[in-house]
N, C-alpha and C positions, 0 to 999 in steps of 0.2 A: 885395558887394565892388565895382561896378561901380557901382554907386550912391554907394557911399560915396570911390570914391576917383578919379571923377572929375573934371576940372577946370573943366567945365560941368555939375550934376548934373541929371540928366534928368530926366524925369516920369515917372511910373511907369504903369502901366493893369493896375490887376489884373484877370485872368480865370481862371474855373473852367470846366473842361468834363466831359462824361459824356458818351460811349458812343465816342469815339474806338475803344475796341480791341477796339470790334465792325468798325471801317471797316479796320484795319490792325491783326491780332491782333498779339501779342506770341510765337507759338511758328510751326515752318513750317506753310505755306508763306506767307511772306510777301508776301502777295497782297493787294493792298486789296480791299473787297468794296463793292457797291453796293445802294442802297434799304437803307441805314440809321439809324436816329437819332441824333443828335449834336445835344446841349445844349450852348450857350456861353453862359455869362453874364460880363458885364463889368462892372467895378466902374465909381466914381468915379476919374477923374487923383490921383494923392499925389503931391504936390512935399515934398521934403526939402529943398528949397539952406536956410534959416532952421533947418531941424534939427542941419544936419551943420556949418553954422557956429558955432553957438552950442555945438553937442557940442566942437567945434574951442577953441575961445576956452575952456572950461572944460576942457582939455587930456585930455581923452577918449582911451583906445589905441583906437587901428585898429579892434581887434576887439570892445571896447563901442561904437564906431560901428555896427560892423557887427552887430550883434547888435541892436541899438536898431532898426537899418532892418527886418531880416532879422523882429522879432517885428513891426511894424507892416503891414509887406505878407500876415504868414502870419495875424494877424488879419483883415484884409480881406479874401482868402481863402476862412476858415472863415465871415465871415459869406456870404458869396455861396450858399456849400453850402449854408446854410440854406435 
């Protein structure tokens, strides 16, 4: 939504990570822990402004914008996991 409904649309930068909730578990005590591994991988920048105009001009709702943006970032994503 923030992609799609802004009036500058930004660039996006996808990234995956793995092992975050070994540094900052998710139950108590909410302690960060140290000496542990943490994978980040970063995608390619995806610019949408030619996406959401042209979604725009072919009178697209909101929500097939947003749904168009929403499946292209969560590809990019899943291929990183890879």
């Amino acid at each position: 939504r923030l992609v799609a409904e802004a009036k500058k649309i930004p660039i996006v930068l996808p990234m995956y990570h793995v092992g975050m909730d070994d540094i900052l578990p998710n139950n108590k005590p909410y302690v960060p822990r140290i000496r542990k591994k943490v994978t980040l991988l970063i995608g390619q920048p995806m610019e949408f402004t030619e996406d959401v105009e042209l979604m725009r001009l072919m009178k697209k709702t909101p929500t097939e914008i947003r749904k168009y943006i929403t499946d292209k970032i969560q590809d990019e994503i899943y291929k990183l996991k890879e």
